[in-house]
C-alpha positions in Angstrom: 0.0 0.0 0.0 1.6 3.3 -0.7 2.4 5.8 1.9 2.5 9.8 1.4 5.9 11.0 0.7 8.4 12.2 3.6 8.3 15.5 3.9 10.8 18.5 5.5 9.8 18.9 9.1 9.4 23.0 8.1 7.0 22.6 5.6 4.9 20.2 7.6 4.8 23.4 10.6 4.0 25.8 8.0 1.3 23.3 6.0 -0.1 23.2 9.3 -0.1 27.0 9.8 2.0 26.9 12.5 4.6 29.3 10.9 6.1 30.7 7.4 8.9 28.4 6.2 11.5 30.6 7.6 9.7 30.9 11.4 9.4 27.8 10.9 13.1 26.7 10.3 13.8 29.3 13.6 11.1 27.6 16.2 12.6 24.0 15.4 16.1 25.1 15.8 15.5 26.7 19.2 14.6 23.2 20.3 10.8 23.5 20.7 9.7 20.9 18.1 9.6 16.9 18.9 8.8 14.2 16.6 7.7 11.2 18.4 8.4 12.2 21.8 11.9 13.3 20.6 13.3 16.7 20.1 14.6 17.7 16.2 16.4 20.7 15.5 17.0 20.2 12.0 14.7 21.6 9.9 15.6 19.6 7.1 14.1 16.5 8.8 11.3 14.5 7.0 9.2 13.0 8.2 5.9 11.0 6.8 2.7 13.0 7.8 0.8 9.8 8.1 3.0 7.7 10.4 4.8 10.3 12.5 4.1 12.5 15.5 4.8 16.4 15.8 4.2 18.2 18.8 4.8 21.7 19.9 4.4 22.3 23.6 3.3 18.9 24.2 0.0 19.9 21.6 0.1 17.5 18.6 0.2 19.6 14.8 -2.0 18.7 12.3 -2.5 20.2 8.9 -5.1 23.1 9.1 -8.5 21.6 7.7 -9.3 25.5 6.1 -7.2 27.7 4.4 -7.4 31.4 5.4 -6.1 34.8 3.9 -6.8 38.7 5.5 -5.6 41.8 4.4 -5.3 44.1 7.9 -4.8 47.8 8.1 -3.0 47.4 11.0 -2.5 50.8 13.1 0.6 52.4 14.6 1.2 51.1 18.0 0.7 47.2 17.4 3.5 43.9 16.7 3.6 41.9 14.5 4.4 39.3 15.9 2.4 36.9 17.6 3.4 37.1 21.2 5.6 39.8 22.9 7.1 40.0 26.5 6.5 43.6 27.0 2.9 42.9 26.1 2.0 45.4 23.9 -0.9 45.4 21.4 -0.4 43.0 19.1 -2.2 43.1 15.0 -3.3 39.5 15.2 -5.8 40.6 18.2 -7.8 42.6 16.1 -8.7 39.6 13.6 -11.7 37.6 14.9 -10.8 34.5 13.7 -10.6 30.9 15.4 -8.0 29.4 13.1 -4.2 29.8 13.9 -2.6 32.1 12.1 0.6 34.0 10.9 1.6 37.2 9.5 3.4 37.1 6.4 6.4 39.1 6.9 6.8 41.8 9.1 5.2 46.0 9.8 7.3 47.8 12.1 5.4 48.7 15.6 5.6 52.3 14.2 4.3 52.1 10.9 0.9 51.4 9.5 -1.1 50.0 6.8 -1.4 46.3 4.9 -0.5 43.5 6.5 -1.0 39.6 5.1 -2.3 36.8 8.1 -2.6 33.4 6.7 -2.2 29.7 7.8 -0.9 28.6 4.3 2.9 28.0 4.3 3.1 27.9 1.0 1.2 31.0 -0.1 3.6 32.6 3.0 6.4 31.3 0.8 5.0 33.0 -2.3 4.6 36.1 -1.0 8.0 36.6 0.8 10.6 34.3 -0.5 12.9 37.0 -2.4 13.2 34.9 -5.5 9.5 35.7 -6.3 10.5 39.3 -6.1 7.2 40.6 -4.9 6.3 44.4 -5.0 5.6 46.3 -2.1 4.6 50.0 -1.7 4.4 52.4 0.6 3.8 56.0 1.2 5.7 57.9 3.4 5.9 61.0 4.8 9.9 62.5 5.3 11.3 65.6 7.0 12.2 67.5 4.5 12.6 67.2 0.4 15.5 65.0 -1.0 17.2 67.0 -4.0 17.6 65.5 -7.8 20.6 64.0 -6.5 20.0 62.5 -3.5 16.6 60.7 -5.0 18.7 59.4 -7.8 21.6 57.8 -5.2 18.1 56.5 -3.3 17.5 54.9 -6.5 20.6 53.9 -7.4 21.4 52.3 -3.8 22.8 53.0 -0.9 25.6 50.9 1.5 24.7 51.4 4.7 26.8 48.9 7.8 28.4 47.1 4.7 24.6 46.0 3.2 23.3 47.7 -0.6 19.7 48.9 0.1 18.2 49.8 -2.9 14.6 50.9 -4.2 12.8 49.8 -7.4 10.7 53.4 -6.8 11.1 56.4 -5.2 9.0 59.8 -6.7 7.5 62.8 -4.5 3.7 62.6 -4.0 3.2 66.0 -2.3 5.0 68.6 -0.3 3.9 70.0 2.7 5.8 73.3 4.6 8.8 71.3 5.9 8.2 67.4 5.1 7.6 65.8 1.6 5.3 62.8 1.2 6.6 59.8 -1.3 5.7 57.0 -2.9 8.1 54.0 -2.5 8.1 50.6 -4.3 10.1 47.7 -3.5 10.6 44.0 -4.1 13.5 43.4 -1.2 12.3 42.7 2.6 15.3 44.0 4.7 14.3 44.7 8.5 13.2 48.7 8.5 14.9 49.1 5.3 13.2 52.7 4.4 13.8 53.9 8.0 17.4 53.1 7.4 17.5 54.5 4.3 15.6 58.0 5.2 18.3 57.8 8.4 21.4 57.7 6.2 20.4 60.6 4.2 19.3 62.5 6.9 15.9 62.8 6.0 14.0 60.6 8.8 10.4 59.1 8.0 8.0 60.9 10.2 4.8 58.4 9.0 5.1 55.1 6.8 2.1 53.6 5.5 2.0 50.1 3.4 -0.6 50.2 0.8 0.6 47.0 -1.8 1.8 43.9 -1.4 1.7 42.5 -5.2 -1.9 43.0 -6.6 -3.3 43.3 -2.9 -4.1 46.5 -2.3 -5.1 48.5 1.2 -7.9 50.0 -0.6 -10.7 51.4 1.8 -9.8 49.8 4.8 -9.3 51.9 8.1 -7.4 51.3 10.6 -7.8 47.6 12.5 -10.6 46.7 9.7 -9.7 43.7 7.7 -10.8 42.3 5.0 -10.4 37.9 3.7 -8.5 37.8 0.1 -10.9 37.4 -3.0 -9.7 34.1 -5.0 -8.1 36.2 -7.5 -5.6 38.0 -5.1 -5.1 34.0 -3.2 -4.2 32.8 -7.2 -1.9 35.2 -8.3 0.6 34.0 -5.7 -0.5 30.1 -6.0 -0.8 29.6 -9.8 1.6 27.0 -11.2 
């Protein structure tokens, strides 16, 4: 009788919508992960879905029996993550949803706008494995306006601690008395890669707002509204 193939221990946490692939590949090498009663840390580890069992905290992980997507404005002043010491706010709070899920990728506790929750790994995957080079866009507001030549170094890239940041998009939306508003686009997913950027040239972002991530747009949402994805928007990231 055939048997479902082995399968890397990270995808099975992310199929199950434990994690993304990469969280995933982090929470099994901190040593929280055991397959039958013993403890893996390589991520690479197959296993068969059918035979073996996984267990997080002593609670048994099984494949998620319904795939959900959300797009969230989510406000200033929450993580993104899904727990946090200092226990502050925290974006997956404002989704009223029993299954468990993730964010894909990451909106710094100071900026706003469209974020992705899911408990499919592999869409995850799709949306923020750099090879896939997904767009992302922002608007953001800076102190000050950057001259000709200091947009077209922006564009060109900066080095900043050894590491090129560079933008696909960077053009002035409208000015205000002292600040300048922007519209960004990107396809890289460094940590607080405008803030860095606005840092170096001495221009500092003084409100960041996320309004695209591929064809998924913030649209008409308000802050801590959310919204699920339409099969079109799920699709474009899971078509062959």
């Amino acid at each position: 009788m055939a048997t479902l193939e082995k399968v890397r221990l990270s995808a099975f946490l992310a199929r199950c919508g434990i994690a993304s692939r990469r969280k995933s590949d982090q929470i099994i090498a901190s040593g929280s992960v055991k397959v039958n009663n013993t403890i893996v840390v390589n991520p690479y580890y197959k296993i068969d879905p059918e035979k073996d069992r996984v267990t997080i905290g002593n609670k048994k992980v099984e494949p998620s029996k319904r795939h959900v997507y959300i797009a969230l404005y989510k406000p200033v002043g929450y993580l993104s993550d899904l727990v946090d010491k200092r226990n502050r706010k925290l974006a997956r709070s404002l989704l009223k949803e029993e299954e468990r899920l993730f964010p894909v990728g990451r909106l710094d506790y100071s900026s706003e706008g469209l974020m992705l929750f899911t408990n499919d790994g592999t869409f995850a995957n799709r949306v923020m494995h750099p090879r896939y080079e997904v767009e992302k866009e922002y608007v953001v507001k800076v102190k000050g306006r950057l001259t000709a030549d200091t947009l077209k170094n922006v564009i060109k890239g900066l080095f900043i601690e050894g590491e090129l940041y560079r933008f696909d998009l960077v053009e002035p939306v409208r000015a205000e008395k002292a600040d300048t508003w922007y519209r960004v686009v990107l396809h890289e997913g460094k940590n607080r890669m405008i803030r860095k950027v606005a840092d170096a040239i001495s221009h500092p972002v003084l409100t960041l707002k996320r309004v695209r991530i591929g064809p998924i747009r913030l649209g008409a949402l308000k802050p801590a509204e959310y919204r699920h994805l339409t099969q079109r928007e799920v699709f474009f990231f899971l078509k062959p």
